[in-house]
C-alpha positions in Angstrom: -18.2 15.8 5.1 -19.6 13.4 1.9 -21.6 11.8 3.9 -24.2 14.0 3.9 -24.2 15.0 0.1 -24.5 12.9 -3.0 -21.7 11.6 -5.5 -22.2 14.9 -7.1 -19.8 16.8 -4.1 -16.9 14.1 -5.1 -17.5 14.8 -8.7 -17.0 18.8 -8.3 -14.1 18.4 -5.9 -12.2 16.6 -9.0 -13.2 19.7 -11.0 -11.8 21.8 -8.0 -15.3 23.1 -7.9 -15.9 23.0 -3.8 -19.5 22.8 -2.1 -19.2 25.6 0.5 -21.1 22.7 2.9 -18.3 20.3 2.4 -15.6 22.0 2.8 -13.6 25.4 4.1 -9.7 23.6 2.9 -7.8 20.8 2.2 -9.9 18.8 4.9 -12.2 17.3 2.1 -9.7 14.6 2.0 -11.6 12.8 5.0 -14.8 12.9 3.5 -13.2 11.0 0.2 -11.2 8.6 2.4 -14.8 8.3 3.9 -16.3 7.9 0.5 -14.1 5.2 -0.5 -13.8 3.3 2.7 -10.4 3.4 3.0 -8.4 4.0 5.8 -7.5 7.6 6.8 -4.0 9.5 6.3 -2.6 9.7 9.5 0.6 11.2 10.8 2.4 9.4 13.0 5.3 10.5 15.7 7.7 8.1 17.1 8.7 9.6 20.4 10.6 8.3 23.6 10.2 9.9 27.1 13.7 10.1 27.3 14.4 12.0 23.9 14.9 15.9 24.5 13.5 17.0 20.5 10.1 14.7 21.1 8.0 17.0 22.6 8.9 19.8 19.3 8.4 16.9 17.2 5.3 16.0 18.8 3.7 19.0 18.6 4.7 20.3 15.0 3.3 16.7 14.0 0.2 17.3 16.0 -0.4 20.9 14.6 0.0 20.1 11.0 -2.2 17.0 11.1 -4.8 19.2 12.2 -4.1 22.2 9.9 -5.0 19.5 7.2 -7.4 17.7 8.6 -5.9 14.5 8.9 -5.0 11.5 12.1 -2.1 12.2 14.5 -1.0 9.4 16.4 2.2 9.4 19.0 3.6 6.1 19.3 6.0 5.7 22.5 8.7 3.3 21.9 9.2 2.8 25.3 5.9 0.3 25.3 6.2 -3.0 23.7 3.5 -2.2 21.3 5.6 1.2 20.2 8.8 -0.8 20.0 6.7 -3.0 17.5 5.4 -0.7 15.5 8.6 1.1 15.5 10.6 -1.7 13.9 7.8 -2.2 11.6 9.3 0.9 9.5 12.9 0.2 10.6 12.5 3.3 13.5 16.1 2.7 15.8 16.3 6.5 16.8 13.5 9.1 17.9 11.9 11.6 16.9 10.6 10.1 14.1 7.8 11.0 11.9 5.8 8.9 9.2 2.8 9.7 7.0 0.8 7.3 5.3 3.0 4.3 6.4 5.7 6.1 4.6 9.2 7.3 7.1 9.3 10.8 6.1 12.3 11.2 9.2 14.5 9.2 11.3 16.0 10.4 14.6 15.9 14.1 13.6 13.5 17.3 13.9 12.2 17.9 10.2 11.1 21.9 9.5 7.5 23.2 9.7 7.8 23.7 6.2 9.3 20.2 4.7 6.7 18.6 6.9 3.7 20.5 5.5 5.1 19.7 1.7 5.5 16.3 2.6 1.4 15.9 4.1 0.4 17.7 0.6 2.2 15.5 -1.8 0.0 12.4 -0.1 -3.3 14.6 -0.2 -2.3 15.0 -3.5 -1.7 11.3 -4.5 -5.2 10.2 -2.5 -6.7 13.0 -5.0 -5.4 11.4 -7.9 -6.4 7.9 -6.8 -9.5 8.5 -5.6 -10.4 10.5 -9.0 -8.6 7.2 -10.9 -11.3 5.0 -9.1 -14.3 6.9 -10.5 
């Protein structure tokens, strides 16, 4: 996305002015991530094989991580590494969804619509720090 312009594409996004080669929506948050060397947004779904709601979960998460643009990841509890990473945000029940290493949901389905609120406030807050930084 930045990469291939100059500064002068970050500067206009901040002015909500968007280069038609940068961007078509809300995706530009990669290329400032990008720009900034930070580490991406990502969505993250804590699923069992067991759990009957996963696979909803799981593909609601996966859908509106692409809509925006930004890193799905399923993490299975059932692996030792899941379980980690699980207890790592205090995750005991499944489905559960985090974005941006924040626990959005804990053992329950969460609408289409809270989730999609819920990515724009963060694509809203890396906006605001990423236009504090310049």
């Amino acid at each position: 996305l930045f990469q291939r312009h100059s500064i002068i594409c970050y500067l206009n996004f901040n002015l909500n002015v968007f280069c038609l080669r940068c961007v078509k929506d809300l995706k530009v948050i990669r290329g400032l991530i990008t720009v900034f060397g930070e580490k991406s947004m990502e969505l993250k779904v804590f699923t069992l094989p067991t759990c009957p709601t996963c696979p909803v979960a799981k593909k609601l998460a996966s859908e509106i991580a692409k809509k925006f643009g930004i890193a799905f990841k399923e993490v299975n509890m059932a692996t030792e590494q899941g379980l980690k990473e699980g207890l790592s945000y205090d995750i005991q029940s499944t489905p559960s969804i985090v974005i941006d290493d924040e626990v959005i949901v804990r053992g329950r389905l969460v609408s289409r619509e809270r989730l999609e609120e819920e990515v724009k406030k963060r694509i809203k807050r890396w906006k605001e720090r990423a236009s504090a930084e310049i």
